[in-house]
N, C-alpha and C positions, 0 to 999 in steps of 0.2 A: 678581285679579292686578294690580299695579301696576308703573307703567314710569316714573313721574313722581315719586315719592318713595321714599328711601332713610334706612334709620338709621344716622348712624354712629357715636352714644357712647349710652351707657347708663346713668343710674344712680337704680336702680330702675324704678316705673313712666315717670319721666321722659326723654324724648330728644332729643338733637340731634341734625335728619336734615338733609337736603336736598330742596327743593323744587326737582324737573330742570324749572325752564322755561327758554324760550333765556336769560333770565338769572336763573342758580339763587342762592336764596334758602336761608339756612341757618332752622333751625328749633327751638326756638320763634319764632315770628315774626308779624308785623302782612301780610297777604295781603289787605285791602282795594284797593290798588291792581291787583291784577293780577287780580280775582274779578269774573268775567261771572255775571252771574245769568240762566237762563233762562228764568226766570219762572214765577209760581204755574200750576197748573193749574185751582184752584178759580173759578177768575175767567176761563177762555175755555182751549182748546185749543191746543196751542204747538207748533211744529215744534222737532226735533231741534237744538240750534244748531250751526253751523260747527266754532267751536273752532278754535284754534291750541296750539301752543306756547308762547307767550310770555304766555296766563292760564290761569288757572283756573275752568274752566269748571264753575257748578251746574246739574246736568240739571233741566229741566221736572220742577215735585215739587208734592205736594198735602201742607203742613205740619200735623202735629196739633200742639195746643198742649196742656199738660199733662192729664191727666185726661179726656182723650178715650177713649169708652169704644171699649172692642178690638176690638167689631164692627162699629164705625164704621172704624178705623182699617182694618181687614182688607178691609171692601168697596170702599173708596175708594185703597185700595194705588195706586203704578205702579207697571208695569213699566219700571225703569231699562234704559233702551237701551247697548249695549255701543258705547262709540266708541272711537276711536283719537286722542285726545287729554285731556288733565290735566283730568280732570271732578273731581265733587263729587257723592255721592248727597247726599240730604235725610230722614235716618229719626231715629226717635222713639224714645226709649228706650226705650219698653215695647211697641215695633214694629219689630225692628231685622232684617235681613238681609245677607247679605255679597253686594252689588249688583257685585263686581269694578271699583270703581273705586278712583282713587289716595284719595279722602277724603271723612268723610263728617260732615256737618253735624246735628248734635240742633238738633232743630226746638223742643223744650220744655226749653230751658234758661232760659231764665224765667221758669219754674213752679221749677225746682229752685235757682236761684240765693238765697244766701240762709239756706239752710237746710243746717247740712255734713250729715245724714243721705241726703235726698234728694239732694242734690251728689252723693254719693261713689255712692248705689245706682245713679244715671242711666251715672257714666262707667265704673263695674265692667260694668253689663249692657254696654253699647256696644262697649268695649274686648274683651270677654269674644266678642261677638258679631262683631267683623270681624278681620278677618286681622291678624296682629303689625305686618305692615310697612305697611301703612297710616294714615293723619293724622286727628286727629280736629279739628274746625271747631266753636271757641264762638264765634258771631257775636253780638255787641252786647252784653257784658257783662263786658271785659275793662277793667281800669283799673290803678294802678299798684300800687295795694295788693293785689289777689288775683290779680294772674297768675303769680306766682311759689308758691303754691298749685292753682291749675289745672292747670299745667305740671308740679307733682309728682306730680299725680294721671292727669298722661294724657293731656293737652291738648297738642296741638303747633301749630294756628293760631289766627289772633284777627283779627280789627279793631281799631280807634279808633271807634269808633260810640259808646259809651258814654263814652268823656272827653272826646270830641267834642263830645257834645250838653251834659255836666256842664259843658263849658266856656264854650256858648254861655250858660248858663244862669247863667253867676258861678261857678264852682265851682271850685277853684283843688286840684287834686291832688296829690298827694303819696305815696311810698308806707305814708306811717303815719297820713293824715287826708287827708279833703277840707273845705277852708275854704270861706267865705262871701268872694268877692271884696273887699267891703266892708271886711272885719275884715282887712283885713292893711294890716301899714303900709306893711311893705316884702317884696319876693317873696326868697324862701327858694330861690333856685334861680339859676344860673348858664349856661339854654341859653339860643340865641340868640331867643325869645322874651322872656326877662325882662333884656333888656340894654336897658333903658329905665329911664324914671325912673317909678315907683309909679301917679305922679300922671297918667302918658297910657298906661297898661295900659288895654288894651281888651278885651271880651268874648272877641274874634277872638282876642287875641291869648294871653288862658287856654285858647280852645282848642288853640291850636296847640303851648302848653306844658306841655299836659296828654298831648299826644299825643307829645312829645318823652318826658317824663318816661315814659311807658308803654316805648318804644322803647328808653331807659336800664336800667327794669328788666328789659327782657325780653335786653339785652345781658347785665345779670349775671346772669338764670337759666339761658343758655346756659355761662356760665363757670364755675360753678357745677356744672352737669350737666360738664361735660368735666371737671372739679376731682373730681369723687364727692361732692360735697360740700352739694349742694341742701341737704338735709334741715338741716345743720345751719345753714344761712341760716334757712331755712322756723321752724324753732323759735323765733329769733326773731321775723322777719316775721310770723308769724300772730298774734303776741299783742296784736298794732293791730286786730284785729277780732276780738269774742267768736265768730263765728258761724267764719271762718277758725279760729279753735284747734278751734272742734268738731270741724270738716271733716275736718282733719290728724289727732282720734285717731279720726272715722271709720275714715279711710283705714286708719289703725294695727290695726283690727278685722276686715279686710278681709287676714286674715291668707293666704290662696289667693293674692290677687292681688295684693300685694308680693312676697310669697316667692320666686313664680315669678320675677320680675325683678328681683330684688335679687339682685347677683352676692355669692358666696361668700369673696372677696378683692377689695381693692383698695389703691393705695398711701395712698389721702388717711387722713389720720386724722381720727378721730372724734370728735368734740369735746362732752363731757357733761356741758352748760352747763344743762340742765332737765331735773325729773322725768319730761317726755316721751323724753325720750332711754331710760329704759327699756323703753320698748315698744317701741323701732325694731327691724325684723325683725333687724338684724345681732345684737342684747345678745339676742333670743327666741332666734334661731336657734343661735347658742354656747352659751345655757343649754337649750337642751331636746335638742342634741346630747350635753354633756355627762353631764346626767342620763339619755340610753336608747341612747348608743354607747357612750360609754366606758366600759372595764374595770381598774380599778385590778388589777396583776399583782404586786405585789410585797407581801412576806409580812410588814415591817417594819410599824411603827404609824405613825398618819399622823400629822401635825404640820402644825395650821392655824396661817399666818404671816397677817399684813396685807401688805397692796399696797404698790408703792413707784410715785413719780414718773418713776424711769426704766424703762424698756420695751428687752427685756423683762428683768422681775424681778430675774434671777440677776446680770445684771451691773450692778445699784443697790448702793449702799453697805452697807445697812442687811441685804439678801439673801445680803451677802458673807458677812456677820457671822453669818449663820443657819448658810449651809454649812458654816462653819469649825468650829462649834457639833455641828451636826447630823453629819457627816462620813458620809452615806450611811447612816445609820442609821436614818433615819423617810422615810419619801413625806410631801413638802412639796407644799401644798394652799394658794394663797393667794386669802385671801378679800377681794373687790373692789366698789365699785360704781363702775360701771353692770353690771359684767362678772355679778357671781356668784361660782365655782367656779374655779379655773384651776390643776389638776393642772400641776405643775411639765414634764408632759412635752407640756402646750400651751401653755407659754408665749409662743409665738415664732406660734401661729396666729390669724389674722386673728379675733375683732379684737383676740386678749389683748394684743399690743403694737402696737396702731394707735391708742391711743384716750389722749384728754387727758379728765381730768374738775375740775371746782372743790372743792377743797380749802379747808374752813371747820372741820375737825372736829368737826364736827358731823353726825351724819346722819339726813335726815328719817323719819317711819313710815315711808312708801313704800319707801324708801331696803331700812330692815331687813325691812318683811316680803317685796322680793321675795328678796337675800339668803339672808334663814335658807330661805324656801320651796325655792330652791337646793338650798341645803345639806341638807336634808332628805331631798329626792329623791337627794341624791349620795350620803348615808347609808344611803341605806335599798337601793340598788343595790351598796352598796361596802361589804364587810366588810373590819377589822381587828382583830389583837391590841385592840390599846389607842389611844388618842383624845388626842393632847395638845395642846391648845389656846394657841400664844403668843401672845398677841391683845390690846393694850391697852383698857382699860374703856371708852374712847369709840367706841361703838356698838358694836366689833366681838364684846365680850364678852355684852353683849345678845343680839345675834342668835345665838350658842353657847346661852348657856342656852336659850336659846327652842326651840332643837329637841334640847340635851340633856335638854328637860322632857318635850317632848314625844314621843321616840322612847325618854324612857325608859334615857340612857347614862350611865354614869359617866367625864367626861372631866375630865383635870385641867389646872388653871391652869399657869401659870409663869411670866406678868409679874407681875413687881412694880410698877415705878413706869414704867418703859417696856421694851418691847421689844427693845431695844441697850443696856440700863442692865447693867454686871457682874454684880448679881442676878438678874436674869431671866434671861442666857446660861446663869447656872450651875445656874438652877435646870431652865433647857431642856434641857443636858448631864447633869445628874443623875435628869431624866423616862426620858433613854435608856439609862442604865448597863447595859450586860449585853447590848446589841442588837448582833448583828451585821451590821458592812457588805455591801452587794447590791456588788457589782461595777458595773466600767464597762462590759463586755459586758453582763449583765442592763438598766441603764440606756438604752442606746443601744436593745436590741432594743426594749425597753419603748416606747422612746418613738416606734419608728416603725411599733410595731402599734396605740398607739393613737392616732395619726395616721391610720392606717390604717380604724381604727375609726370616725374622727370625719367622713373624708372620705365613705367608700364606704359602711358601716351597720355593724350590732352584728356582732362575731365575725369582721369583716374580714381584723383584722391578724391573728389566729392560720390564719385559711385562705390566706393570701398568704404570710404569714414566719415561719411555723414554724417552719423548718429555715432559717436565712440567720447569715451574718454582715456584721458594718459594718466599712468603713474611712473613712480622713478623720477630722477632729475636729469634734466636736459647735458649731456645727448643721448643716455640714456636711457632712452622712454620704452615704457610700454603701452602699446596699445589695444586699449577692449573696448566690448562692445557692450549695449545699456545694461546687459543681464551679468557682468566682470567676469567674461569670456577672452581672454587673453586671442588676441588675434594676429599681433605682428608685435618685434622690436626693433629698436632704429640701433645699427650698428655704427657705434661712431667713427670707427676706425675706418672706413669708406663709405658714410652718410648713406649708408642703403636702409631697407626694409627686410627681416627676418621673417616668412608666414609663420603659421602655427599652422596644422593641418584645418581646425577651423577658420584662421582666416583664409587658406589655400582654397574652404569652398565657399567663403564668401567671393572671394576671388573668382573662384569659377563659375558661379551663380549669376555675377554682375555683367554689365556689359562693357566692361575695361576690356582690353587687348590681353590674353591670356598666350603664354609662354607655354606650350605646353609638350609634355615626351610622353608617346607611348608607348611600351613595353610591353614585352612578351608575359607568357604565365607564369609569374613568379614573383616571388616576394620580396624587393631587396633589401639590405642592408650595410649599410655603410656607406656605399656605391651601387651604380646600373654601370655594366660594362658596355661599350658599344655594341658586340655582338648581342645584346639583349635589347635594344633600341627597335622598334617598328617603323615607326616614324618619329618627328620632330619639324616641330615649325622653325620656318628657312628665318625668323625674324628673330631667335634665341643667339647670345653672343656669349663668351667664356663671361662667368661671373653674374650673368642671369640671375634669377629667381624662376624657377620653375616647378611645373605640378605636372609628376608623373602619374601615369594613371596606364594599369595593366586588366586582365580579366580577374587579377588576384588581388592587386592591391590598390589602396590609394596614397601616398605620400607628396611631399615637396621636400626641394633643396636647391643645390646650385649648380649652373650650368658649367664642366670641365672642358666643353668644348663648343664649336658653335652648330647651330643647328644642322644645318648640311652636313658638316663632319660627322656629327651623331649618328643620322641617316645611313651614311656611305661606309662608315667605318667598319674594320673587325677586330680590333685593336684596342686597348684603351680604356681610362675611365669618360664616361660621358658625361656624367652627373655625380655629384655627392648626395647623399640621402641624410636631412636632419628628421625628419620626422615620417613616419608611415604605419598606415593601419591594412590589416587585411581582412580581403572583403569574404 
């Protein structure tokens, strides 16, 4: 249980908390000034120290250093004393325990620095092993170039010890190199350390601008984390150290422990500047919803279109040109990278229109085979009549035949020379002669059962909105049920689903996959703090849809954190509350 650290932004493993001493400290952050060390215990017995408020106190610890064998590590344990002030355990990744304090320091990070396999396995176990709302401590190892990788892995305090000492040493940092004092003519940097002339730069005075520059970066991984946006800093930033890129597609492998804390929505867009950006859990997690939630309902033949620049889709120039074409006649399917698949009735969900990518026409293997692998799985889940492909030959016809070869389809072309050229419309409008139009009621339902499907799991939206109709204009809809019971609205701005407390217990009436938090006796409003949380289901992610439920009330709203965190925490909002009755 912690009283001295709090999280308040999230994105993904990364967070910005607060460090409560009497003068609080946001997080990521440098905590060498304010860190009492208690001292080793291998070296003499130690009393308990005092402690205050205004540091951080490390309790009395006996440190393993890497590859300490287990039975060493188990006889020689402490027992962490429970105090009533901002301590620090001292535990070993592959010896970790939840000690109830605000933060706990790996002893063998200097065994794993270096290497991103051992990196990532040391801060998964750790992370894995103490409480959500607690801080993890890499002392003497931070510098300006990996702590904005630390930080996305997990890491919320640091020191200057390491550009500290680099700087006593000549070593002049930077976040994309560390130089050789010597070799420079002139310093590359503008804090109040290098406001000198070249030629009376002192050791002191590298170090003291080495510890600036560290405190510069770790400003923008904070800004960054509150932006949602890390990752796509991180993509670049790692590529200044071979062993940092490893680290980051470790982490990428490390699919459990992303997942969990990678929220489901957000407003930042997504920016897919490198082949890495296909791993990122947001592009896994839309394609593998895709391919085992979604259910194509509609009877027409589908019609795979390319991507467009604007977001989302339909209302790009080029999408106008398709509809006009098409007129309801085929299910439009447009195939994208970094995305995959994006059934025309997700277009509008996170991240089909959040995300920018580089546009060269060109696209690499990588590129098509995760693509066609996509498509394949959305094929082999989704029957139709007929298959009609308007897709210009640069790459996107490739990855068509690749899995019309390989599933064995007969799908027909109908670009000629482009996609918007008079030939190719006419020959897209002559693929559908004789098809009849779905409606704009069929449409609508369609598109918010399988919204429905994509949020809550497979067969959602027909056990929620089987019987309903929409008003509003698309994407604005509302949806009720036969008796004009308002029960959900589709949020455009991240193609989700709104409950209403009625549909909250249609919802929970049904046998859809329900999200749910339970709460102590009390009524909330506005928000449930984590200390009022009971439980919460481990399958709830930041940005959910969920239904709180106490001995007092009944409500729904949205998820501020993920399930487990809610659980664990004592800190925190856990949830937003839109609507609640009391019972």
């Amino acid at each position: 249980m912690t009283d001295y650290f709090e999280v308040h932004e999230r994105d993904g493993a990364a967070r910005v908390g607060e460090l409560r001493l009497s003068s609080p400290r946001s997080t990521p952050a440098l905590v060498d000034d304010v860190l009492e060390d208690g001292g080793s215990l291998w070296s003499q017995s130690r009393e308990i120290p005092d402690g205050d408020e205004s540091t951080l106190t490390v309790l009395p610890h006996r440190a393993f250093p890497g590859g300490t064998a287990m039975e060493v590590q188990e006889s020689f344990a402490v027992d962490v004393p429970d105090v009533d002030y901002p301590s620090v355990a001292v535990v070993s990744s592959e010896h970790v325990d939840d000690h109830g304090t605000d933060a706990y320091a790996l002893s063998n990070v200097q065994s794993v620095m270096g290497h991103g396999a051992a990196l990532v396995e040391a801060v998964v176990d750790v992370r894995e092993a103490i409480p959500a709302d607690t801080a993890l401590l890499f002392s003497g190892v931070a510098t300006p170039r990996n702590v904005a990788l630390l930080a996305y892995a997990g890491v919320d305090l640091f020191d200057a010890t390491a550009a500290v000492v680099k700087g006593t040493e000549g070593r002049y940092l930077t976040t994309d190199e560390a130089y050789f004092l010597e070799d420079l003519d002139e310093l590359p940097c503008s804090c109040p350390a290098c406001q000198q002339p070249r030629e009376e730069f002192t050791r002191e005075d590298c170090a003291e601008h080495n510890r600036n520059a560290l405190e510069a970066e770790l400003a923008i991984v904070r800004r960054r984390i509150r932006d949602g946006r890390l990752r796509d800093y991180l993509e670049g930033q790692a590529r200044h150290d071979q062993w940092l890129t490893a680290a980051m597609r470790e982490l990428d492998s490390q699919w459990g422990y992303l997942e969990e804390r990678t929220p489901i929505l957000r407003d930042a867009q997504l920016d897919a500047a490198t082949e890495d950006t296909l791993r990122r859990v947001e592009i896994q997690r839309f394609a593998d919803r895709v391919t085992t939630r979604y259910r194509n309902r509609f009877q027409n033949p589908l019609v795979l279109v390319p991507c467009s620049a604007t977001k989302p889709y339909s209302e790009s120039q080029s999408h106008r040109q398709f509809h006009d074409v098409i007129q309801w006649r085929g299910h439009l399917v447009s195939m994208t990278s970094p995305i995959g698949v994006v059934p025309q009735e997700l277009e509008t969900t996170y991240p089909a229109q959040h995300y920018d990518t580089v546009v060269t026409g060109r696209w690499s293997e990588d590129e098509k085979q995760f693509v066609s692998e996509v498509l394949r799985r959305y094929l082999e889940r989704n029957e139709y009549p007929n298959i009609i492909a308007h897709v210009p030959d640069e790459g996107y016809r490739d990855i068509v035949e690749r899995v019309e070869e390989r599933l064995d389809l007969d799908i027909t072309y109908t670009v000629a020379e482009h996609p918007t050229d008079d030939e190719s419309l006419a020959n897209l409008s002559n693929a559908l002669s004789g098809e009849l139009k779905y409606s704009k009621r069929e449409r609508e339902h369609n598109t918010v059962r399988a919204i429905a499907d994509y949020l809550l799991g497979d067969g959602a939206g027909n056990e929620l909105f089987a019987n309903i109709q929409t008003t509003g204009r698309y994407p604005k809809i509302q949806v009720r049920d036969s008796g004009d019971t308002q029960l959900a609205t589709m949020v455009p701005q991240y193609g989700t689903l709104s409950f209403t407390l009625e549909g909250a217990k249609r919802w929970l009436a049904s046998d859809a996959p329900v999200k749910r938090v339970e709460i102590d006796g009390f009524v909330p409003h506005g928000s449930v703090l984590a200390p009022g949380v009971v439980d919460a289901d481990e399958e709830i992610r930041v940005g959910d849809e969920v239904i709180v439920e106490g001995p007092k009330a009944f409500a729904v709203g949205r998820a501020e954190m993920f399930g487990r965190e809610m659980a664990e925490s004592t800190r925190g909002i856990a949830c937003e509350i839109r609507h609640v009755e009391e019972k």
